[in-house]
N, C-alpha and C positions, 0 to 999 in steps of 0.2 A: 650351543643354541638349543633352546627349550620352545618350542613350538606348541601351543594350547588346541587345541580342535574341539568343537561342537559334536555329540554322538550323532547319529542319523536316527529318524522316527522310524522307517526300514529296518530293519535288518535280517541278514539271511537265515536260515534255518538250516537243522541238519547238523554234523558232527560226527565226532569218533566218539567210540563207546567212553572213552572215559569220562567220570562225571568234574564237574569244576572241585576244584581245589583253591579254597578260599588264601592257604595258604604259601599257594605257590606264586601268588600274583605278585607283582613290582610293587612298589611303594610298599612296605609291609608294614609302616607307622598309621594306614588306613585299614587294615584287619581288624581292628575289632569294632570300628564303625561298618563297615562293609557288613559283618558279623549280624548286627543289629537292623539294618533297612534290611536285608537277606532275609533275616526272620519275619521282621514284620510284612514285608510283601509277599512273602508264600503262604501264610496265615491268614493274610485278609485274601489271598488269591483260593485258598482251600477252602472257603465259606462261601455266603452268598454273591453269587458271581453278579446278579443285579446290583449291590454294594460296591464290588470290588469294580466293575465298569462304572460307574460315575465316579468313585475315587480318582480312578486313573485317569477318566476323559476319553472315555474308550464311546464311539459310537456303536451302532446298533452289528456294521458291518467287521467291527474288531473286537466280538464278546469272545473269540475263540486265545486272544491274547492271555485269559486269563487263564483259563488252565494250560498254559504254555508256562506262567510265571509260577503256577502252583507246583509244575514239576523240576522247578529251577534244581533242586538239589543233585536230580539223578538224568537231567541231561543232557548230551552230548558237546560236548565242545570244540570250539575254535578258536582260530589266532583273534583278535580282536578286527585288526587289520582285515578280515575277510569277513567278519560280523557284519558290520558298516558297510552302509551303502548308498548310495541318494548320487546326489548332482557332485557336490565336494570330493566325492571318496571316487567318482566313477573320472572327475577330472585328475585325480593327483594318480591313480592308476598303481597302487601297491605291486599287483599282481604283474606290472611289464616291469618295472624298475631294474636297471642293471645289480649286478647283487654290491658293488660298493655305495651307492645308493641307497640299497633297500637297507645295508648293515646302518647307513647314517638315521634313515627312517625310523629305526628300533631303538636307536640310542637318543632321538631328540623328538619323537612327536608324543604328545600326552592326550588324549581322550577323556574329555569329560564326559560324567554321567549319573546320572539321579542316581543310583542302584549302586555303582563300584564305587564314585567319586571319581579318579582318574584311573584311566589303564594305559598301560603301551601296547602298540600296534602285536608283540609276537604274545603277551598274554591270553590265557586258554577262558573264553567263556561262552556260556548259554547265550544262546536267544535271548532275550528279553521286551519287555515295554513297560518304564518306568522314566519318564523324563523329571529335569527336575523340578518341575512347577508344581510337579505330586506334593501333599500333602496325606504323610501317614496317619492310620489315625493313632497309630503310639508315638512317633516322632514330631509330629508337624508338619511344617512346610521343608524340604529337604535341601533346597538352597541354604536356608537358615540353620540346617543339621551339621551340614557337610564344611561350617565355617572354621566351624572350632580345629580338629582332624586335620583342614586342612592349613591352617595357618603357622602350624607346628611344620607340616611335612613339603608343601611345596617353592618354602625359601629354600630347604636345602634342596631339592630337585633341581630348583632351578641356577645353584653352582653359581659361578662368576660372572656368567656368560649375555648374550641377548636373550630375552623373553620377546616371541611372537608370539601376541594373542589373539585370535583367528576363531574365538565364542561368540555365540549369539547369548544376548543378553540373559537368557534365563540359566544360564550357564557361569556368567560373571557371577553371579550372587554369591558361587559358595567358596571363590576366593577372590581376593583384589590385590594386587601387587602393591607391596608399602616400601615408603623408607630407599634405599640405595636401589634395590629391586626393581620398584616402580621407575627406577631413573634412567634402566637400562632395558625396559619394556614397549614394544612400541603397538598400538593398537589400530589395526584394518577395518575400513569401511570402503569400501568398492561403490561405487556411482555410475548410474549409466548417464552418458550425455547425449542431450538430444534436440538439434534446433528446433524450433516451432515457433513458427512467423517471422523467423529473423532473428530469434533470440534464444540462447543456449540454457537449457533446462536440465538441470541433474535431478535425477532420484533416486533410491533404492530401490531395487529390484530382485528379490532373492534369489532368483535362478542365476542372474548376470555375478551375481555375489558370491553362491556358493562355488558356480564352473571357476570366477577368475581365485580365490581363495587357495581352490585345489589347483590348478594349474602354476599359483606363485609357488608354493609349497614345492611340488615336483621340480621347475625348475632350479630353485636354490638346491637341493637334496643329488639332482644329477647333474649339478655345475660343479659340485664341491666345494662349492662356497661359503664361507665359514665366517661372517658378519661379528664382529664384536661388541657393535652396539647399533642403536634405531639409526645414527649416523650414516653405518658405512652399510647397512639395510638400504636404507633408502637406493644408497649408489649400485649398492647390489639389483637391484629391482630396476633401476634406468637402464642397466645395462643389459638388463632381459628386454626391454622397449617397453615395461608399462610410463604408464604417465601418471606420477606420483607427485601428491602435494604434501608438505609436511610442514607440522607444526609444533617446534620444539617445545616443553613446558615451563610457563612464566614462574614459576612457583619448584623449589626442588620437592624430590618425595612425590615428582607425578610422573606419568609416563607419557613417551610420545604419541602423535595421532597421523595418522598415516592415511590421507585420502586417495587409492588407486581410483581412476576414471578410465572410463571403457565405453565404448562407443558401440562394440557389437561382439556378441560372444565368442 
């Protein structure tokens, strides 16, 4: 199982002296893209810091992000897994997980992100703030960077197995599951429900989204349950008590759609 995760706008600071190591990370078919936004983001981050905050979408109270990203090279680093932070990462709970759990964590959860492209939870990195809706000004738009790199490297990540993708949209961009992949890929939207005047109202909600996201995640991860495809997912998921609608694809070469519904956090 291949599990996709959204980065967090958050993330924590702080680290051990060693500096990142571009070439120690997983995926190593994405080094020398990684290589190239690396460069260009600490470049536009070592110049006009006025520039470098509208690039990035940084308001007035995040101009210190930038020379955070300008000292990407020399510092300190952490597990990825402890980077991340927000509503998703504080529901899925890296840090309590029993350690046969956390071993499954390491081997199946992937992190996307404007700056790495993908990481796993035990890869060593900086701080950062570079989401992918950035547009560099050597690269472009970095959804549309990160396609090519990744179209080569994340069929074979993702092995034989279930693909959960658990991205928000600006995330999907820089890869789309094709072909047999897409067939055994199943895609989450979480919905809150809510009567009003008599009549059941679903929405999105990001907070109900992100908690129930991280909380499915944790428990497939400490049940040991090991889904082979969006099929026996779904059954996996009824059997935790979500309430799960699914809808298989009319068309092969797509992937499933997976509506969890939730009533209160």
């Amino acid at each position: 199982m291949l599990v996709l995760l959204p980065p967090s706008e958050g993330k924590a600071t702080g680290g051990s002296r060693s500096p990142l190591d571009l070439g120690s990370l997983s995926l190593p078919g994405l080094g020398e893209a990684r290589a190239r936004v690396l460069d260009e983001l600490v470049t536009l981050c070592s110049g006009d810091e006025a520039k470098a905050a509208e690039v990035l979408g940084l308001s007035a109270g995040l101009r210190g992000e930038v020379a955070k990203n300008a000292a990407l090279r020399s510092a300190g680093t952490r597990p990825a897994g402890e980077i991340y932070t927000g509503v998703l990462y504080d529901a899925l709970g890296l840090a309590s997980l029993p350690a046969p759990a956390l071993a499954r964590a390491e081997r199946s959860l992937l992190v996307f992100s404007g700056l790495w492209g993908a990481v796993r939870i035990d890869d060593r990195i900086p701080s950062y703030r570079c989401s992918m809706g950035v547009k560099l000004p050597g690269l472009g738009a970095l959804g549309a960077f990160w396609r090519t790199p990744m179209a080569t490297v994340l069929p074979e990540a993702a092995g034989t197995g279930l693909v959960l993708d658990l991205r928000s949209a600006a995330y999907t961009t820089a890869w789309k599951p094709k072909g047999e992949v897409a067939e055994r890929t199943a895609t989450v939207r979480v919905l809150q429900s809510k009567i009003v005047d008599g009549v059941e109202k679903r929405s999105v909600v990001s907070h109900f989204n992100k908690a129930t996201k991280g909380r499915m995640v944790r428990d497939l991860l400490t049940s040991g349950a090991e889904p082979k495809g969006p099929a026996e997912l779904v059954e996996a998921l009824r059997g935790f008590g979500y309430e799960v609608e699914a809808t298989a694809p009319e068309r092969t070469g797509r992937p499933w759609a997976l509506d969890v519904v939730v009533t209160e956090l």
